[in-house]
NUSESE-724290 format. One record per residue (C-alpha): x, y, z; residue in one letter. Coordinates in pm, whole numbers, padded with zeros to 5 digits, always signed. Layout:
<pts>
XYZA
...
</pts>
This chain:
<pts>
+05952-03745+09331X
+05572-03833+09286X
+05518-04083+09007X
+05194-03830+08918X
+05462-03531+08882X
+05640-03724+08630X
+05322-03850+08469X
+05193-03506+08461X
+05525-03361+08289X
+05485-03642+08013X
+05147-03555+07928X
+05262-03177+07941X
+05565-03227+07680X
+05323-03433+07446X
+05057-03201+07491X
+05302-02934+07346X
+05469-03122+07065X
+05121-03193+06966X
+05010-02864+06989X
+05305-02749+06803X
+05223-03010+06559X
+04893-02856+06514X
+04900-02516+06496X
+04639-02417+06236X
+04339-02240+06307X
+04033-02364+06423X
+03654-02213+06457X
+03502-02279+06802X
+03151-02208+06842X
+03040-02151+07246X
+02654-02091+07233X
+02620-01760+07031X
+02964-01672+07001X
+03268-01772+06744X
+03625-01768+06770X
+03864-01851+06547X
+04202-01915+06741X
+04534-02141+06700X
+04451-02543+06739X
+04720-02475+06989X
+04585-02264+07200X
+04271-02437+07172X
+04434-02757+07326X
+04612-02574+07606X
+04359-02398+07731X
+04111-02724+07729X
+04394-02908+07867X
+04444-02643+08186X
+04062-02625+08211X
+04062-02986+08251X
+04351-02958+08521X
+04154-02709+08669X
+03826-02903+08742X
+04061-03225+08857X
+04244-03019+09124X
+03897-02874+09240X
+03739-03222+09263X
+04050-03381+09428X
+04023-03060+09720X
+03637-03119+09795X
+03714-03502+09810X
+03977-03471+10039X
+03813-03208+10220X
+03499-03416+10278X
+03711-03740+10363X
+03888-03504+10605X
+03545-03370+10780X
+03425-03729+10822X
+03688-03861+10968X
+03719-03552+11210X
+03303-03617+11265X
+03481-03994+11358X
+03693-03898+11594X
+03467-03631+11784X
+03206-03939+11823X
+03488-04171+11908X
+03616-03945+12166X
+03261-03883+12310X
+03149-04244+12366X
+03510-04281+12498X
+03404-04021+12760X
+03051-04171+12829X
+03199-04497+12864X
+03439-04377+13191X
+03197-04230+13356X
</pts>
């Protein structure tokens, strides 16, 4: 298996003994609203927020590395054709 699966399963167990480790409650102010919630939850939710934004940056990276080299080939393939004739 990937070395980032395993990586990602460490950070995933520590995350949880931490959070377990943690588990008072917290007050989180977001602009005009407050929530009180678990220190827990507070650090799993962050934590899959934070997954979330890396898997959407890794996809539009790839996908524009992807579209340039496809923009590569098509030129590649048209000066190939301009050349033999």
């Amino acid at each position: 298996m990937k070395k980032s699966f395993w990586l990602f399963i460490i950070i995933a167990v520590l995350l949880v003994v931490f959070s377990v480790q943690n588990a008072f409650e917290v007050s989180v102010n977001l602009f005009f609203y407050e929530v009180r919630l678990s220190m827990a939850v507070l650090l799993i939710i962050t934590f899959l927020l934070g997954l979330l934004v890396g898997a959407i940056y890794g996809y539009a990276k790839r996908n524009k590395r992807t579209a340039k080299k496809k923009e590569s080939e098509k030129h590649e393939s048209e000066n190939q054709v301009n050349e033999e004739q």
